[in-house]
C-alpha positions as CSV (number, residue, x, y, z in Angstrom):
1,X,38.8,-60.1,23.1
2,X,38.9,-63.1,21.3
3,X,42.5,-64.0,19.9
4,X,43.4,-62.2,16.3
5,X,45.5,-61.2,14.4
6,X,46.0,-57.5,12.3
7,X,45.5,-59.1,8.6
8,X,42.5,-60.8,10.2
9,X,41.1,-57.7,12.0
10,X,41.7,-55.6,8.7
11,X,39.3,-58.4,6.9
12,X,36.6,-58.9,9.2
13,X,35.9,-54.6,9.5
14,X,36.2,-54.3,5.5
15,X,39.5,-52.2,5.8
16,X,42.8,-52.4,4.2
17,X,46.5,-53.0,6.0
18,X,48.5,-49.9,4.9
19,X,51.6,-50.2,7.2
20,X,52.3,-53.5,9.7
21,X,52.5,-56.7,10.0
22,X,49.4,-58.7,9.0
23,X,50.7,-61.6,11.7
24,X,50.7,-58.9,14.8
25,X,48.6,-60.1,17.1
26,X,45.6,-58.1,18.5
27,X,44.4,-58.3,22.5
28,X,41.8,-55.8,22.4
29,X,40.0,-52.9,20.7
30,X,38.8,-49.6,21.6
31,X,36.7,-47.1,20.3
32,X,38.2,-42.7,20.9
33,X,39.5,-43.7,24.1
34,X,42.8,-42.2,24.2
35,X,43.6,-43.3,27.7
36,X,43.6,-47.1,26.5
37,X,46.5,-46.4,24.1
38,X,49.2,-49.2,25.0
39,X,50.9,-51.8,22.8
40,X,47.8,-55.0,22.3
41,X,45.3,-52.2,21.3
42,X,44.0,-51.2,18.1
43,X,42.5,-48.1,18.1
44,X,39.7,-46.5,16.4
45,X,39.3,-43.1,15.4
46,X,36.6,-41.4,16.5
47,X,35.6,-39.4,13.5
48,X,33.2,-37.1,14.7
49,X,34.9,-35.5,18.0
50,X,37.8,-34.3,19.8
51,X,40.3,-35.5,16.0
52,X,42.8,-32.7,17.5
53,X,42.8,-34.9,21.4
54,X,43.2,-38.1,19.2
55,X,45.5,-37.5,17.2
56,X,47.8,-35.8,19.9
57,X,47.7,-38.7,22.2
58,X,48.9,-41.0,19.6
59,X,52.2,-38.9,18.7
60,X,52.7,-39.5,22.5
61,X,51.7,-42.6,22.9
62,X,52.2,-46.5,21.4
63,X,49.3,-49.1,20.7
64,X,49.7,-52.4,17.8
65,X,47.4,-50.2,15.0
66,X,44.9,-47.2,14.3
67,X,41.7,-47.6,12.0
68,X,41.5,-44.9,10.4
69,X,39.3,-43.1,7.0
70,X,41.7,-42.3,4.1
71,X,41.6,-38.7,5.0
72,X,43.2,-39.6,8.1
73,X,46.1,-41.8,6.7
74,X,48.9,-38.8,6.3
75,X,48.1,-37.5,10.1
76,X,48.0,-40.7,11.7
77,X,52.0,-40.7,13.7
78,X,54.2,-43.1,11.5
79,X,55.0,-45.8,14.3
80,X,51.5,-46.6,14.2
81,X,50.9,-49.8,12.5
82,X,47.6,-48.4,10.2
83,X,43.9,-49.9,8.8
84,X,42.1,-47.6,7.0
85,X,38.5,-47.9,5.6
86,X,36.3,-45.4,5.0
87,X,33.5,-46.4,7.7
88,X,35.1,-46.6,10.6
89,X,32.3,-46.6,13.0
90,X,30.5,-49.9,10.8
91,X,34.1,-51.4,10.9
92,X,33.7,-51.2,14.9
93,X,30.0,-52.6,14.3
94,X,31.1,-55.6,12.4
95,X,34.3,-56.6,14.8
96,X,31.4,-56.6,17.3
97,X,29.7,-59.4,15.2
98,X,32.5,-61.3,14.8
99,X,33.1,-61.1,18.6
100,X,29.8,-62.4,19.4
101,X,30.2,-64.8,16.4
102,X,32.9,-66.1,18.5
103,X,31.2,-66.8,21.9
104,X,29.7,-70.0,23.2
105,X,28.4,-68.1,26.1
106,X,24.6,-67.5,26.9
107,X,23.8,-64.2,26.8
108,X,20.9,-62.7,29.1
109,X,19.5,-59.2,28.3
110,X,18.2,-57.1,31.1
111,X,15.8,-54.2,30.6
112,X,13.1,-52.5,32.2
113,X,11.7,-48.9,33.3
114,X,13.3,-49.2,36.2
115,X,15.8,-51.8,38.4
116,X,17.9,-52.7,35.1
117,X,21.1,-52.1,36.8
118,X,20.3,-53.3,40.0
119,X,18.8,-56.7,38.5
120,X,22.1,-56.9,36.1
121,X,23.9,-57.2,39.2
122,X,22.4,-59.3,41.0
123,X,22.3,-61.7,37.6
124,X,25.6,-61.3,37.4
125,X,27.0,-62.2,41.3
126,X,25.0,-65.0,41.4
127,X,26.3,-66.6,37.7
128,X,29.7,-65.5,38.9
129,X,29.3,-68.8,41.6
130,X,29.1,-71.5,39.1
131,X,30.5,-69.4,35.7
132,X,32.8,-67.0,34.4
133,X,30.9,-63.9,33.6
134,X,30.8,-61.0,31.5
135,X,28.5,-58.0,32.6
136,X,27.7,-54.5,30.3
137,X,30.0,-52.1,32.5
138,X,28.2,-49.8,35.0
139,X,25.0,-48.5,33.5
140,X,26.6,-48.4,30.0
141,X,22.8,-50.3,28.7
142,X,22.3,-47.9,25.4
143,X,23.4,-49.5,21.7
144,X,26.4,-47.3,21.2
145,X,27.6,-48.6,24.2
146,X,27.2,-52.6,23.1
147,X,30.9,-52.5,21.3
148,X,32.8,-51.4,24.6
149,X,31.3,-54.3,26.4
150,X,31.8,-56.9,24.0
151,X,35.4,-56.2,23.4
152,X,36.1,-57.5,27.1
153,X,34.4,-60.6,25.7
154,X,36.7,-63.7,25.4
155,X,36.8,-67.7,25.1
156,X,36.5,-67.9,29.2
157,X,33.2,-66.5,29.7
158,X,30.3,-68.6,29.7
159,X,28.1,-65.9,30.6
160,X,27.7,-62.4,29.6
161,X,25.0,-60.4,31.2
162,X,23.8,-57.2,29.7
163,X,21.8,-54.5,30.6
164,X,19.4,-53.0,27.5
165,X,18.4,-49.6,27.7
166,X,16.7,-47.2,25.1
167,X,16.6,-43.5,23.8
168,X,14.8,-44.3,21.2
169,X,13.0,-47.2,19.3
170,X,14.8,-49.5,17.2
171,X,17.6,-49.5,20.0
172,X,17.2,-52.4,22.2
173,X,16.3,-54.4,19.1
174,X,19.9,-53.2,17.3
175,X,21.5,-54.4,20.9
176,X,19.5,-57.6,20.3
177,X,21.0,-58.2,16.7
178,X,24.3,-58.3,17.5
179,X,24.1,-59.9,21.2
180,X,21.5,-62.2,20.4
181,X,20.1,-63.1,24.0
182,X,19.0,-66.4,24.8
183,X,17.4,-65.6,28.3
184,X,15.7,-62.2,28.2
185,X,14.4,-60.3,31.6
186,X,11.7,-57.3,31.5
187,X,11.6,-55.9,35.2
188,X,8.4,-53.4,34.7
189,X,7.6,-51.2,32.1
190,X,6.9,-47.6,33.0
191,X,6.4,-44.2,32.4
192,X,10.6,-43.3,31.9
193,X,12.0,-41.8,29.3
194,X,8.5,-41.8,27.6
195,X,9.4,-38.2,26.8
196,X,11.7,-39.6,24.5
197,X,9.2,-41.6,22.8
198,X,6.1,-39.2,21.4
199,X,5.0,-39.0,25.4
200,X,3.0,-42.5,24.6
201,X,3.2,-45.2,27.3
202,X,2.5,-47.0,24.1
203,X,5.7,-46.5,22.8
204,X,7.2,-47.4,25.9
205,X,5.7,-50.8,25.7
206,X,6.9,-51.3,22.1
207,X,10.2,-50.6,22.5
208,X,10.7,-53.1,25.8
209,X,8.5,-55.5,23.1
210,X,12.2,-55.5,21.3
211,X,13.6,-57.4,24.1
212,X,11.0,-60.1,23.8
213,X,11.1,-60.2,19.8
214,X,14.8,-60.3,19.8
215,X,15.2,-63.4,21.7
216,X,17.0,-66.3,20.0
217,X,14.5,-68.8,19.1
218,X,14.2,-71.2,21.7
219,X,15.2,-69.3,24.2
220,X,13.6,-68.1,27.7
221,X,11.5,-64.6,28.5
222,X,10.7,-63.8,32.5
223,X,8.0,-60.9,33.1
224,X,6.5,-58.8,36.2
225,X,3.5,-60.3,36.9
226,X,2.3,-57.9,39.0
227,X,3.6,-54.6,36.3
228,X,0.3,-53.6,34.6
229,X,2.8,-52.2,32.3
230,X,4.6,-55.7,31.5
231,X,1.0,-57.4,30.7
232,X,1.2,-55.1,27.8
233,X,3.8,-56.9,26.0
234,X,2.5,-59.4,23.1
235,X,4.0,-62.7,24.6
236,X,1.8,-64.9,22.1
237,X,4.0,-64.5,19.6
238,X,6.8,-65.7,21.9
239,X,6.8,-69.3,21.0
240,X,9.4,-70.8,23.9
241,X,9.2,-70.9,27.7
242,X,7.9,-67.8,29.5
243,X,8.4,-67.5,33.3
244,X,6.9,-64.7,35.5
245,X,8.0,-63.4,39.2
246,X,6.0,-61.6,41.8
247,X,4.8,-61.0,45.3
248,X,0.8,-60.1,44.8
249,X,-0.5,-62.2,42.0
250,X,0.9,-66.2,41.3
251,X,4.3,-66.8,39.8
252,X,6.5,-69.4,39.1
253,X,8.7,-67.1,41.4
254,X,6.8,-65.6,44.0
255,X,8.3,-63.8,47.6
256,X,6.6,-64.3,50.7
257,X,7.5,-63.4,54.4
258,X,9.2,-60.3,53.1
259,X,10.9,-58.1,56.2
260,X,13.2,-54.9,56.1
261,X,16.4,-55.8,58.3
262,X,19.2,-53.7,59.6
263,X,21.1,-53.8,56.3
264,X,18.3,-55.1,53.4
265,X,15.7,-57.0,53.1
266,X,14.5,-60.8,54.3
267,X,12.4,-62.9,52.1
268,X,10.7,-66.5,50.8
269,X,10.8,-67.9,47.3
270,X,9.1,-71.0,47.4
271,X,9.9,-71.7,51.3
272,X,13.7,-70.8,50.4
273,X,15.2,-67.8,52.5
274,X,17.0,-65.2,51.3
275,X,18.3,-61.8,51.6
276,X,19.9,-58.6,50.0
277,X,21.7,-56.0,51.1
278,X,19.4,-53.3,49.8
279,X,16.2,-52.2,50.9
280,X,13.0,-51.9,49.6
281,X,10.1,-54.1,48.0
282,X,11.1,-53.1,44.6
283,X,14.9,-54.8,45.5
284,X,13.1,-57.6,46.0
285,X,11.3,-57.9,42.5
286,X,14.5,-57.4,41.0
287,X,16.1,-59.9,43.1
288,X,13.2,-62.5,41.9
289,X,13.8,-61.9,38.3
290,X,17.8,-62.8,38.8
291,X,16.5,-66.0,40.7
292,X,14.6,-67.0,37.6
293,X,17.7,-66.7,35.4
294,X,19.5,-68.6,38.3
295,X,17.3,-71.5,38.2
296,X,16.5,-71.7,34.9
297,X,20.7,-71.8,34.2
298,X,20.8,-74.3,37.3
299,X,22.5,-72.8,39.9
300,X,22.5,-74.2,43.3
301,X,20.5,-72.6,45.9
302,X,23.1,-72.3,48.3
303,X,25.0,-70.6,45.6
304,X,21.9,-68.4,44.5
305,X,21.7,-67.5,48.4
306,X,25.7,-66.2,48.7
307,X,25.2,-64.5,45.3
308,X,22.3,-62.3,46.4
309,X,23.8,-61.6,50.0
310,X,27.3,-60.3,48.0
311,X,26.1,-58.6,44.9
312,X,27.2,-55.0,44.6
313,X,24.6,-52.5,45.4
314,X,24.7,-50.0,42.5
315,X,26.5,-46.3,43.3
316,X,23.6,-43.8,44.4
317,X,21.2,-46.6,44.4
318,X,19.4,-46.5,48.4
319,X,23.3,-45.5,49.3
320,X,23.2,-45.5,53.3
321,X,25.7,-42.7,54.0
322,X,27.0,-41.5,57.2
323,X,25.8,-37.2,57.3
324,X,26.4,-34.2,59.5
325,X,24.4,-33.9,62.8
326,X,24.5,-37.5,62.4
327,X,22.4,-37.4,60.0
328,X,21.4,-41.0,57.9
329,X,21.2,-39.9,54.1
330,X,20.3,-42.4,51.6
331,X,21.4,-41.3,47.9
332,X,19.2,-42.5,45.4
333,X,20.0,-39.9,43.2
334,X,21.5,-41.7,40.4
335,X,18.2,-41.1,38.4
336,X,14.4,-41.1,39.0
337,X,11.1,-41.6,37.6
338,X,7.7,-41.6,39.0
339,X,7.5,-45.4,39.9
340,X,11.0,-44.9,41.1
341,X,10.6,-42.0,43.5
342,X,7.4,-43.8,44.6
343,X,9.2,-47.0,45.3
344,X,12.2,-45.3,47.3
345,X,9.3,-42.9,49.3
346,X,7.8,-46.3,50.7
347,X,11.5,-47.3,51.8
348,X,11.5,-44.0,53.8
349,X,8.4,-44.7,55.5
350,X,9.9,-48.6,56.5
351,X,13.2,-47.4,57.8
352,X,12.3,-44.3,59.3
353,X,9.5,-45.3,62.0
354,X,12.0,-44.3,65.1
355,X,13.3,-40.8,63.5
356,X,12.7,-38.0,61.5
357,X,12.0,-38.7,57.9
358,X,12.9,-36.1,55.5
359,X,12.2,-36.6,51.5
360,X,14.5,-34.4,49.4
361,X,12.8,-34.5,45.7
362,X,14.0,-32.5,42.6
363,X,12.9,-32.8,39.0
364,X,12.3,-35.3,36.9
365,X,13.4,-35.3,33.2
366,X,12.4,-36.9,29.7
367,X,8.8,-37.2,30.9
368,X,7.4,-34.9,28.3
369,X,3.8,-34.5,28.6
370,X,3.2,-36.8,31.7
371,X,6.0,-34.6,33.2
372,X,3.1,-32.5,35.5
373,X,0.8,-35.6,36.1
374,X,3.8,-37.6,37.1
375,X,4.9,-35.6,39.6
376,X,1.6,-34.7,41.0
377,X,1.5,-39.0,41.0
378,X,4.5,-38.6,43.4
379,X,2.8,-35.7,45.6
380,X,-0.1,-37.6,46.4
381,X,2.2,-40.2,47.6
382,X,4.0,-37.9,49.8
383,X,0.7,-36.8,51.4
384,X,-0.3,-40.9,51.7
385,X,3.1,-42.0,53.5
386,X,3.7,-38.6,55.1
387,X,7.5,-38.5,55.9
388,X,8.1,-35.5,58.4
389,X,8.8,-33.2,56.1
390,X,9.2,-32.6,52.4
391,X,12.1,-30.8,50.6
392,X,11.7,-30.0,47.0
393,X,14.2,-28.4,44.6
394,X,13.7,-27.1,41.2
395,X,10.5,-26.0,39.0
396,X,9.1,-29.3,38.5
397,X,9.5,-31.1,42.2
398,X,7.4,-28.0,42.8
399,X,4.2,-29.9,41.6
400,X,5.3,-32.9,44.0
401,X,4.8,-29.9,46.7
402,X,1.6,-28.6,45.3
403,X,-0.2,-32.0,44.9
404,X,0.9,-33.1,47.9
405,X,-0.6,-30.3,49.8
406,X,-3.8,-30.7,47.8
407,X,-3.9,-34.5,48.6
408,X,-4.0,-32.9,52.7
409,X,-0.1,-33.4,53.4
410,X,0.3,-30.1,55.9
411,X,1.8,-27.1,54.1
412,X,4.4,-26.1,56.8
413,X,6.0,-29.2,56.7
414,X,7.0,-28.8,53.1
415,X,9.5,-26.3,51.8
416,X,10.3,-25.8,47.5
417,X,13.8,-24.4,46.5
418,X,15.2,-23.4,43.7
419,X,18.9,-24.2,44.2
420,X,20.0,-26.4,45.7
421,X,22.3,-23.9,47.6
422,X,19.0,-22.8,49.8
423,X,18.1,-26.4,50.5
424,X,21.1,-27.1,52.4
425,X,20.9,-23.7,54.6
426,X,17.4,-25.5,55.2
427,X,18.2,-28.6,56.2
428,X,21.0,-27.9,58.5
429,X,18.6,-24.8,60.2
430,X,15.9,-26.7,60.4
431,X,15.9,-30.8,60.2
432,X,16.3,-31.9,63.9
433,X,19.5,-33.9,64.1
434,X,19.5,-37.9,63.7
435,X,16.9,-37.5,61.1
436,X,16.7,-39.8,57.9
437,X,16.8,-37.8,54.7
438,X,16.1,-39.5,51.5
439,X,17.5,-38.1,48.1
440,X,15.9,-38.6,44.6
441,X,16.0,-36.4,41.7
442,X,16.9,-37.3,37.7
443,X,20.3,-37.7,36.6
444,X,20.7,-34.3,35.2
445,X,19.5,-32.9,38.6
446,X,22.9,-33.5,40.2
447,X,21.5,-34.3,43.8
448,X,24.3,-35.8,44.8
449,X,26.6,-32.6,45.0
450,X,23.9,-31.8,48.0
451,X,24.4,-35.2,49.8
452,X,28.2,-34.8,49.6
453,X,28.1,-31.2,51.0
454,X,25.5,-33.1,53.9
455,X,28.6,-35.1,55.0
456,X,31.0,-34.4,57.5
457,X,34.5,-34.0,56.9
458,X,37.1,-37.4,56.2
459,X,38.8,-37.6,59.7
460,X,35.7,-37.1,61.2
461,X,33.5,-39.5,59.4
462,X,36.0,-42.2,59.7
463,X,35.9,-42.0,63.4
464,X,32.2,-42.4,63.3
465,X,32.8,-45.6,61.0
466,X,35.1,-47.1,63.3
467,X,32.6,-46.6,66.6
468,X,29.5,-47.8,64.5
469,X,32.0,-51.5,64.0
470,X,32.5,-51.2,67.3
């Protein structure tokens, strides 16, 4: 956080020093998190949950203040140093402004249907070779999250990378008002979430539009040029540079030569090699898209190169895990949609020409009326790539199982659960050992509870580490 002091923090949120030293200084700020209590942090009250948790942690615990409402002020532990205002949450809101304010970084927004994470990453490792960088924590990418990752931002970063997401319209464009993005990236735009948004793809398109229309004037805008959904978005109105990636139609940053390796993928941007250590074709959009932001910010190609090679795969993103019966599972079952699942299907079919392939497919949320077509979309897909067999769980994959039979997939090589409980008695009667089994399912679906029950026991899977370095 940017250097402050008390008096000055009480001022810029609208509040009013009851007890403390205006002249204390401040390090950082948080928001209800009652593990973060420690002297340097202010903390502020989360109104609307949990007061009893709050307000119990700070008897036990020291920080430098409390924001607090005036209802608060005679329950709020006496050697806390106290602000009170009556908005709380907009006090939060405007010490976010003021952080921003504060920056001389360039801020890049990241969003998408799908690969926001993933691309945020990539940004980020490869800015992280020439400048100090600050990234939106984990998948933290919705409006209410923007506070938390700009109190980590300070007078060092030149940089800050952040991944946009939506749950509703009107929420990227807040994100945009206070972070004000100079460089803005749109990976695709898709059918996710667009349950969320009246079921129109429509809406969808308006509210990745945000991202576009909230760009500092100026500034920089890089689009899919192969995403029918991306051609949707009004660029005319977009009055500075706009760049475009893509590996079927011409870009400014277009992959050719593309190969699946042991670890990731090989490919050529512009007769420059590189690689990541992910798989799939989709990977290497999202690596295209950090390239642009790369180039356009200067950065070396050799640097560029090391940045992609290291960046940090995301958790349950095309995670290669060691399994029982040795077993290869990949975990992408951090979240799905259609394109999604269709994207880590084709992976499957790439890595899996030597052994077994097994999809493991559950349901897919926040779809609302396209919920039936899009997973039928995902069926046919099945019955087009035709992995060995197919594993659904849950009352919606079972219309991946349906269409995929209808689209001439072979019925007995598809079996539909309802718990997850009978999938694993499945698999382990009836997948032949050394098979590949892929894992996808929404969020909510908790399919990684399955892959962790797939894997063999500590001692036992550290042995097979060791040989496989060997």
């Amino acid at each position: 956080m940017f250097p402050t002091t008390l008096g000055k923090l009480a001022q810029i949120i609208g509040g009013r020093l009851l007890r403390g030293n205006p002249r204390t200084p401040v390090k950082h700020a948080v928001y209800g998190q009652t593990t973060r209590l420690q002297p340097g942090v202010v903390f502020f009250v989360r109104t609307n949950q949990n007061a009893g948790k709050q307000l119990a942690a700070l008897r036990q615990k020291s920080c430098t203040a409390v924001v607090a409402p005036p209802s608060w002020q005679a329950r709020i532990p006496g050697h806390h140093q106290l602000i009170v205002t009556p908005h709380v949450y907009q006090g939060l809101w405007k010490l976010t402004r003021w952080q921003r304010e504060q920056s001389r970084a360039i801020f890049i927004g990241v969003t998408g249907s799908a690969g926001k994470t993933t691309t945020k990453e990539m940004i980020a490792s490869i800015l992280m070779q020439k400048y100090r960088v600050l990234k939106s924590y984990a998948n933290n990418n919705l409006a209410q999250s923007l506070p938390y990752n700009l109190m980590y931002l300070g007078r060092q970063h030149q940089a800050v990378v952040l991944e946009m997401g939506m749950a509703s319209l009107g929420n990227i464009r807040m994100q945009c008002q206070y972070a004000k993005p100079s460089i803005g990236v749109v990976t695709n735009v898709g059918e996710a979430h667009v349950g969320s948004l009246g079921n129109s793809l429509a809406n969808v398109v308006r509210a990745k539009q945000e991202l576009v229309d909230g760009i500092r004037p100026g500034g920089t805008i890089i689009v899919n040029a192969d995403d029918r959904g991306s051609r949707m978005l009004n660029l005319k109105r977009f009055q500075s540079r706009i760049f475009n990636f893509g590996i079927q139609r011409p870009a400014q940053f277009r992959a050719t030569h593309i190969q699946y390796t042991t670890g990731g993928m090989r490919f050529r941007v512009n007769g420059v090699p590189y690689e990541i250590p992910t798989w799939g074709e989709h990977n290497v959009y999202n690596a295209l898209a950090a390239i642009a932001v790369a180039r356009i910010m200067k950065v070396p190609t050799a640097s560029i190169q090391r940045g992609l090679r290291r960046f940090p795969v995301p958790y349950m993103r095309l995670q290669r895990l060691l399994g029982v019966r040795n077993y290869l599972l990949i975990n992408d079952a951090y979240n799905a949609n259609p394109t999604a699942m269709i994207a880590g299907l084709r992976v499957l079919k790439q890595i899996g020409s030597s052994r077994p392939t097994v999809a493991v497919l559950g349901n897919m949320s926040e779809l609302g009326t396209l919920s039936v077509s899009g997973h039928r979309k995902v069926g046919q897909t099945v019955a087009a790539l035709k992995p060995t067999r197919l594993i659904t769980i849950g009352s919606l994959a079972t219309h991946i199982a349906t269409s995929a039979a209808d689209h001439g997939y072979p019925k007995n090589r598809i079996a539909s659960f309802g718990s997850q409980a009978q999938a694993y008695q499945y698999i382990l009667q009836s997948v032949p050992a050394g098979a590949i089994l892929y894992f996808k399912a929404s969020h909510n679906a908790h399919l990684e509870k399955l892959v962790k029950k797939l894997r063999p026991p500590k001692a036992a899977r550290m042995a097979k580490q060791r040989k496989i370095r060997k």
